[in-house]
C-alpha positions in Angstrom: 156.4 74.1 70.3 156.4 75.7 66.9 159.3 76.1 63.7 160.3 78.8 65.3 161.0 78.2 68.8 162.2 75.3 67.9 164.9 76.6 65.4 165.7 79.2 68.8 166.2 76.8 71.6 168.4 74.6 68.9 170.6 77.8 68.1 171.2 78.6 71.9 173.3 75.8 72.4 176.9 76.1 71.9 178.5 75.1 68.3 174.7 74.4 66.4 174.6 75.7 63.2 171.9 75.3 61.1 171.5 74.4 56.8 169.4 72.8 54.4 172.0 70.2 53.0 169.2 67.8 51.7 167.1 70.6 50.0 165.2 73.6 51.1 162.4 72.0 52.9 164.5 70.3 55.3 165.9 72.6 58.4 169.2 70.6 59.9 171.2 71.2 63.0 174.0 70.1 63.8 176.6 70.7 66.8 180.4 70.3 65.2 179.1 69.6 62.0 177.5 66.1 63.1 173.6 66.7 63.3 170.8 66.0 66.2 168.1 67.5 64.8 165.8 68.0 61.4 162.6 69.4 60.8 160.7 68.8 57.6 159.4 72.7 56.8 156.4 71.7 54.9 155.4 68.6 57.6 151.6 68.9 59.3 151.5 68.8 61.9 155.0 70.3 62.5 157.0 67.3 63.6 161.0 66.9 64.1 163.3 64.3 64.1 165.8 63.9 67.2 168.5 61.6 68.3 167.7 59.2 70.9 169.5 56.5 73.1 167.9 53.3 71.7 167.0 52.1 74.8 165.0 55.7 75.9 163.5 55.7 72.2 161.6 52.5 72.7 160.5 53.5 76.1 159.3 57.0 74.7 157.7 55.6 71.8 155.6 53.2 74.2 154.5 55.9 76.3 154.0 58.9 73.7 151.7 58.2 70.6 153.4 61.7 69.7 156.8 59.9 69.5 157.5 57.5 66.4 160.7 55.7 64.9 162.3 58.7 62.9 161.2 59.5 59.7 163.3 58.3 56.8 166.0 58.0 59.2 168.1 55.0 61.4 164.7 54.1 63.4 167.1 52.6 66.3 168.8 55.7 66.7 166.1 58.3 65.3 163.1 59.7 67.0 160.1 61.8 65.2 158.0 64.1 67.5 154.7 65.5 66.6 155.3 68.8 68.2 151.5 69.9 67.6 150.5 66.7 70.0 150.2 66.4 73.8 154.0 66.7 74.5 154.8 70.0 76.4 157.5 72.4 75.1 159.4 71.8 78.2 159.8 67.9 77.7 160.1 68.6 73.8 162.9 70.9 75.0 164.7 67.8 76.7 164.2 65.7 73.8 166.4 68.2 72.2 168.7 68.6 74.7 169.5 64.8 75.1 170.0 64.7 71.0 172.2 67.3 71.2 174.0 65.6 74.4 174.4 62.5 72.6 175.6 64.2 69.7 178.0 65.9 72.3 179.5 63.0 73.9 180.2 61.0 70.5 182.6 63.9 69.7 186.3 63.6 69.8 188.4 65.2 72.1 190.4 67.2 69.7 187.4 68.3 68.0 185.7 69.5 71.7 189.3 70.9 72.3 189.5 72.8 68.9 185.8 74.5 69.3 186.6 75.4 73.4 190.1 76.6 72.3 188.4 79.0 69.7 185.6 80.3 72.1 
């Protein structure tokens, strides 16, 4: 997976809206104005950090030597993927998806209910 379909499949979802709040090297996405995801622009190989249940990230990170404790970031919580390794799009794709779930679910229900209410 490259910058680019990366920066697609992260727009599709509903609510994600993407900035460069730490400086303009660093691509952010966040659903509801809480982020899941980050890419470093200027990183090789190309390599994004993701949310991940704690539990999942250790099992990942013992199975995946593409898949390290996140990058300047809570390493419990935080997951960097080397998207130029072995990992296919598709499973890339569901490390993105179960970010931006978590993400999702930590929401409050007036929040969920103002964004549905305006869609």
């Amino acid at each position: 997976m490259n910058i680019e379909e990366f920066r697609l499949y992260c727009l599709e979802k509903p609510g994600v809206s993407e900035s460069f709040p730490f400086d303009e090297h660093t691509l952010v996405f966040k659903v509801l104005n809480k982020m899941f995801a980050l890419a470093g622009l200027e990183r090789i190989p190309f390599s994004i950090n993701l949310k991940c249940d704690p539990e999942r990230a250790i099992l990942l990170r013992d199975e995946h030597p593409e898949i390290l404790p996140g990058y300047h970031m809570n390493k419990k919580h935080w997951n960097t993927i080397n998207c130029e390794g072995q990992l296919t799009s598709k499973m890339i794709q569901e490390l993105i998806d179960h970010s931006y779930q978590l993400v999702w679910n930590s929401l409050s229900k007036k929040t969920i209910q103002s964004f549905n209410e305006g869609n």
